[in-house]
N, CA and C of each residue as an Amber inpcrd file, in Angstrom:
protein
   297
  92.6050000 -17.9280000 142.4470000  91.7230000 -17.8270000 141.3160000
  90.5620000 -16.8700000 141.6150000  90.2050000 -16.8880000 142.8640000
  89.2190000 -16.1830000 143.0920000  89.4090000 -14.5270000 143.2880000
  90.6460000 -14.2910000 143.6880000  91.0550000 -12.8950000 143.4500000
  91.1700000 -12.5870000 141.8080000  91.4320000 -13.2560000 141.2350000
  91.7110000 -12.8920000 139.7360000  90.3830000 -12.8000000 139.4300000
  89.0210000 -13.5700000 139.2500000  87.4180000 -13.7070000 139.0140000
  87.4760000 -12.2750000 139.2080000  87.4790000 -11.8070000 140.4810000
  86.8810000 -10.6190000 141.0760000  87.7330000  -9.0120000 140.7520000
  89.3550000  -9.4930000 140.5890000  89.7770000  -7.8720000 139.4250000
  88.8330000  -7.9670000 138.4030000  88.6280000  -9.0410000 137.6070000
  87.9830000  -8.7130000 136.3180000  86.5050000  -8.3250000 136.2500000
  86.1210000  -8.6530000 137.6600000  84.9840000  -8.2490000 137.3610000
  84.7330000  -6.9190000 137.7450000  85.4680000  -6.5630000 138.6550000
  85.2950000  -4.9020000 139.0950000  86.2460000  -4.2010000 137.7680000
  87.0330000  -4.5250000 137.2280000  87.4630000  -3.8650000 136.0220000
  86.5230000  -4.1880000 134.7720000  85.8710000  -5.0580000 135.0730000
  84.8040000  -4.8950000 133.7490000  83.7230000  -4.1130000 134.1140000
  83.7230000  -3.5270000 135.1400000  82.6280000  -2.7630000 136.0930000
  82.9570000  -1.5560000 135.3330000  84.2480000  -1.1540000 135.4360000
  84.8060000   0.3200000 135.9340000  84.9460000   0.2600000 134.3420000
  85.2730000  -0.6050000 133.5400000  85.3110000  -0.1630000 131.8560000
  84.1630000   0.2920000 131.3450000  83.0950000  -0.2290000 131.5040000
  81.3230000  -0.1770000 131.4190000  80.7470000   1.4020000 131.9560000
  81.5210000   1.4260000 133.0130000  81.1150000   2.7920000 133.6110000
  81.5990000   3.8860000 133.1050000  82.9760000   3.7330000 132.7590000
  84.4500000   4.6100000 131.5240000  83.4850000   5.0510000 130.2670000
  82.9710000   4.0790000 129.6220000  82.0850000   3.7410000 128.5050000
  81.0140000   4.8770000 128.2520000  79.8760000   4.6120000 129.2460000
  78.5950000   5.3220000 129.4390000  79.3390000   6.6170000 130.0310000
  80.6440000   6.9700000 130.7990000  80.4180000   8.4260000 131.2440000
  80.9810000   9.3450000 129.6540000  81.9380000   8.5720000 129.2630000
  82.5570000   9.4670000 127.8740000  81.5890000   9.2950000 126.7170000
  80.5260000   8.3970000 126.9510000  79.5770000   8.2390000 125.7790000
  78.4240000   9.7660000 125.8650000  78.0780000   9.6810000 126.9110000
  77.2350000  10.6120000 127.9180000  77.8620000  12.2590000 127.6930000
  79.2850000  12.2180000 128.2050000  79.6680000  13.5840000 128.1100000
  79.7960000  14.3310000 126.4300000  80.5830000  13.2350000 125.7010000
  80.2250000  13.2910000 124.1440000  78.7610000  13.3250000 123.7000000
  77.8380000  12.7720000 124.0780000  76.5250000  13.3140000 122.9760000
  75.9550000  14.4020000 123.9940000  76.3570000  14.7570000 124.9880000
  75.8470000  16.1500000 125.5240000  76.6600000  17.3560000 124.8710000
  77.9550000  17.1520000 124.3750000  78.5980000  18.7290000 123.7610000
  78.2730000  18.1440000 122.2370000  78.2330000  17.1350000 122.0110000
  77.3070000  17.1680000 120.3590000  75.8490000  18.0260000 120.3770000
  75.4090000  17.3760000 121.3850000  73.6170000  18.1670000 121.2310000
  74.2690000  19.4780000 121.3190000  74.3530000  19.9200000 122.1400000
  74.9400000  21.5620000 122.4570000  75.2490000  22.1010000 121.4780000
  76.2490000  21.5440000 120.3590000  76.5970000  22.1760000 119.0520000
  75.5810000  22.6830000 118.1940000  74.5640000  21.4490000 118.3380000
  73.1450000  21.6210000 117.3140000  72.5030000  22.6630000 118.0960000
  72.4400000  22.4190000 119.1730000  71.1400000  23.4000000 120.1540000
  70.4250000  22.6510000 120.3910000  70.5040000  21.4350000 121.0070000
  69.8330000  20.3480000 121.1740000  69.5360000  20.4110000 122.6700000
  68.7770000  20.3880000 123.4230000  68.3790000  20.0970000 124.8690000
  68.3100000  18.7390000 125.3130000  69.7080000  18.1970000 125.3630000
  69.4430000  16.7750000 125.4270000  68.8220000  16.5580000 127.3900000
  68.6660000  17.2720000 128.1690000  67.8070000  17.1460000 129.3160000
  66.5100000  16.7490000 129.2650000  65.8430000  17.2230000 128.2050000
  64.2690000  17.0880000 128.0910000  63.9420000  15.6600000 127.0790000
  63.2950000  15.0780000 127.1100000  62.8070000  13.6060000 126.7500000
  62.8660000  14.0000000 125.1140000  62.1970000  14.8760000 124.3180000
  62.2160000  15.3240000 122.9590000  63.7590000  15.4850000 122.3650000
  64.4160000  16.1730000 123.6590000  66.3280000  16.5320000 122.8440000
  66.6310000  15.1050000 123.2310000  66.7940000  14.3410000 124.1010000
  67.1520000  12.9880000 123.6790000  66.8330000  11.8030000 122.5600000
  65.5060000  12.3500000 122.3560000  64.7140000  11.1370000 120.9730000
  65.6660000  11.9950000 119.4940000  65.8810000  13.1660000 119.9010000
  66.7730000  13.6630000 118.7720000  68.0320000  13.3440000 118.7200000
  68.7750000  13.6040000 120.1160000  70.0500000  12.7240000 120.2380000
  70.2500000  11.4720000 119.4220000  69.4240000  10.6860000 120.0120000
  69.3250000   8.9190000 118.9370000  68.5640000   9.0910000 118.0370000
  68.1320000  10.0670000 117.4220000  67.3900000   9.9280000 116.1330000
  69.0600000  10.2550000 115.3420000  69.6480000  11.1680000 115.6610000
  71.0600000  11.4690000 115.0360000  72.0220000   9.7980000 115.1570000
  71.9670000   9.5380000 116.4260000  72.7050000   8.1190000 116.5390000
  72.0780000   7.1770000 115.6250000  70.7900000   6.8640000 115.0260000
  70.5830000   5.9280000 113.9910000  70.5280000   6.5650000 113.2130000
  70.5640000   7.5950000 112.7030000  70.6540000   8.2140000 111.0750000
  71.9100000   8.1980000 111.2740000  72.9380000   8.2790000 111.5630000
  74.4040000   8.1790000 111.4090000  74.9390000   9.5990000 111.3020000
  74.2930000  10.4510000 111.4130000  74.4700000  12.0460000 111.4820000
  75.8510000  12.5670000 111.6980000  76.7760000  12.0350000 112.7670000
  77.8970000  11.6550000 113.1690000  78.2540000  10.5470000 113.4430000
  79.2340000  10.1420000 112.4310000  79.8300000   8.2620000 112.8860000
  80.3860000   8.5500000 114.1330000  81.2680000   9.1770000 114.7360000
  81.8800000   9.2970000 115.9160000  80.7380000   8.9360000 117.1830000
  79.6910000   9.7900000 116.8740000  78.3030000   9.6690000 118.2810000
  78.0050000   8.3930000 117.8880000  77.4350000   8.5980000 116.9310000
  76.8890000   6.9410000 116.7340000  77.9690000   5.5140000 117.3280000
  78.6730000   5.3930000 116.8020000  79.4030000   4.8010000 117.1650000
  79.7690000   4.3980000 118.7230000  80.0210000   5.3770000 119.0590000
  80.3830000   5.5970000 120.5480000  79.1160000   5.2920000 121.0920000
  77.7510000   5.9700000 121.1220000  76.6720000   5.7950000 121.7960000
  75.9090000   4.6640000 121.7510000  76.3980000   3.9140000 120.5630000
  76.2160000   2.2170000 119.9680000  76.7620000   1.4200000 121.2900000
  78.0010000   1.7160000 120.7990000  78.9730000   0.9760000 121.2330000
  78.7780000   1.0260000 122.8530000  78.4250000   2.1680000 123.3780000
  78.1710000   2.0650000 124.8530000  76.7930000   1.0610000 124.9330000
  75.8330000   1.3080000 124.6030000  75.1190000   1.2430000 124.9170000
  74.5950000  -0.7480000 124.8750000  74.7870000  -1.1180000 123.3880000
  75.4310000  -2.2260000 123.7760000  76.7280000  -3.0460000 123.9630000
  77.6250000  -2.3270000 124.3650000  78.9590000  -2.6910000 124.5750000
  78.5180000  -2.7760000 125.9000000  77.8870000  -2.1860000 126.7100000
  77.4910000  -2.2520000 128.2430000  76.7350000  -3.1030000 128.6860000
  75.4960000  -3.5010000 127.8060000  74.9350000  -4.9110000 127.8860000
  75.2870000  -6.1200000 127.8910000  76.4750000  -6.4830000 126.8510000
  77.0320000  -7.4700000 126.7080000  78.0810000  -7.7210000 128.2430000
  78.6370000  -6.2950000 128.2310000  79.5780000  -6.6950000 129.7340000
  78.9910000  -6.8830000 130.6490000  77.6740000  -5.9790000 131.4110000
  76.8860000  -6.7430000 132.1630000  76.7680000  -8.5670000 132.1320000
  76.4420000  -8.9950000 131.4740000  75.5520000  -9.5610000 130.8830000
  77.0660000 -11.2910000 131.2430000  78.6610000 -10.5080000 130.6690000
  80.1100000 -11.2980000 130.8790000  80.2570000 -11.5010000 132.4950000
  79.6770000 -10.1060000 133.0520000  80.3410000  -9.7520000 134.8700000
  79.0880000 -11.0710000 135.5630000  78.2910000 -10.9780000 134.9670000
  77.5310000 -11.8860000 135.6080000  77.8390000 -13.7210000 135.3200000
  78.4680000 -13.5570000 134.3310000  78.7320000 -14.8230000 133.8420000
  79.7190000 -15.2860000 134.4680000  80.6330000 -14.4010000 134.4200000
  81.8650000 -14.8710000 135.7150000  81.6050000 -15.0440000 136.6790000
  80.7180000 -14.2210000 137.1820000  79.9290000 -14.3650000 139.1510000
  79.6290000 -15.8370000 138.8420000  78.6610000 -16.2480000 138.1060000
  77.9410000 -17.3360000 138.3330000  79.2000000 -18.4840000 138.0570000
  80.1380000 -18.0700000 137.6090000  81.2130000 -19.0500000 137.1440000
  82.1050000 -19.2390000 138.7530000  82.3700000 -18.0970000 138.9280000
  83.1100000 -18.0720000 140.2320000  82.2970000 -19.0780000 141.5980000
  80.8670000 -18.3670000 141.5010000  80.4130000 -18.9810000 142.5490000
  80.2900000 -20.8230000 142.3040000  80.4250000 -20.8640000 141.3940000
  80.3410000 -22.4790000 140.7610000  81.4560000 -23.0940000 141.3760000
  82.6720000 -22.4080000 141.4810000  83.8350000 -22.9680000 141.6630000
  84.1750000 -23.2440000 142.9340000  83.0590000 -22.1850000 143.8720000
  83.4770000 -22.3930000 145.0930000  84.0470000 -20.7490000 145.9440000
  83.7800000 -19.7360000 144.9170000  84.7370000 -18.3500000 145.3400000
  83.3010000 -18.0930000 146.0500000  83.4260000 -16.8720000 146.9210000
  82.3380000 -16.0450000 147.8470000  83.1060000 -14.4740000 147.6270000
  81.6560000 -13.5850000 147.0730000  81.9390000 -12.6990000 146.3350000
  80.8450000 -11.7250000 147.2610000  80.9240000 -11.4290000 148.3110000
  80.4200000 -10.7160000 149.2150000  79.9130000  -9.3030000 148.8960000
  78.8190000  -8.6470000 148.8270000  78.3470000  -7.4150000 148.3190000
  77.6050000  -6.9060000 149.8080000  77.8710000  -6.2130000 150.1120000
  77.8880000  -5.1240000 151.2290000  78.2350000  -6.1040000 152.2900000
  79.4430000  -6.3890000 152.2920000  79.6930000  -7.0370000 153.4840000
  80.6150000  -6.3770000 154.6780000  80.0490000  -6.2790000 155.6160000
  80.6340000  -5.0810000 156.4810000  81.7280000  -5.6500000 157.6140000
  81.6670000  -6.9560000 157.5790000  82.8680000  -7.9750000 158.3170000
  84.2040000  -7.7430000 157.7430000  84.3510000  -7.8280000 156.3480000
  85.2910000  -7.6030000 155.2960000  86.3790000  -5.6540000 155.6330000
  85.9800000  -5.4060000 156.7850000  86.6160000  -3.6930000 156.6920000
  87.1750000  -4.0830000 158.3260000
């Protein structure tokens, strides 16, 4: 059981991370289209000023959806930890015995 806890949680890791990098690479060639400098603090408040005006459902959507789609999974990965460790599993984070 405790191997199964721990795929899901490193695959809910690696989905979360899937998420924010294609969310990320998509509203950077969106800004680009506009001429948007999404590097500088001003081209990003424009970035999400486009993501809540709905400017593009696709960004929006996606940059929604990452953004709290990533919270909520955080939010599951931890729920399982605390579930796992309840049960009795040991879920070792930099453990250098383990190599």
């Amino acid at each position: 059981m405790c191997d199964t806890i721990q795929f899901f949680r490193i695959f809910l890791f690696f989905v979360g991370w899937l998420f924010l990098t294609v969310s990320v690479i998509y509203a950077n060639r969106c800004s680009k289209k506009k001429g948007i400098n999404m590097n500088t603090f001003s081209g990003m408040l424009e970035v999400w000023g486009m993501v809540f005006r709905f400017e593009n459902k696709k960004l929006s959507i996606m940059l929604l959806t990452s953004a709290y789609g990533g919270a909520v999974l955080a939010i599951v990965i931890l729920i399982l930890t605390h579930w796992g460790q309840s049960q009795g599993c040991v879920f070792p984070i930099n453990d250098r015995t383990m190599r």
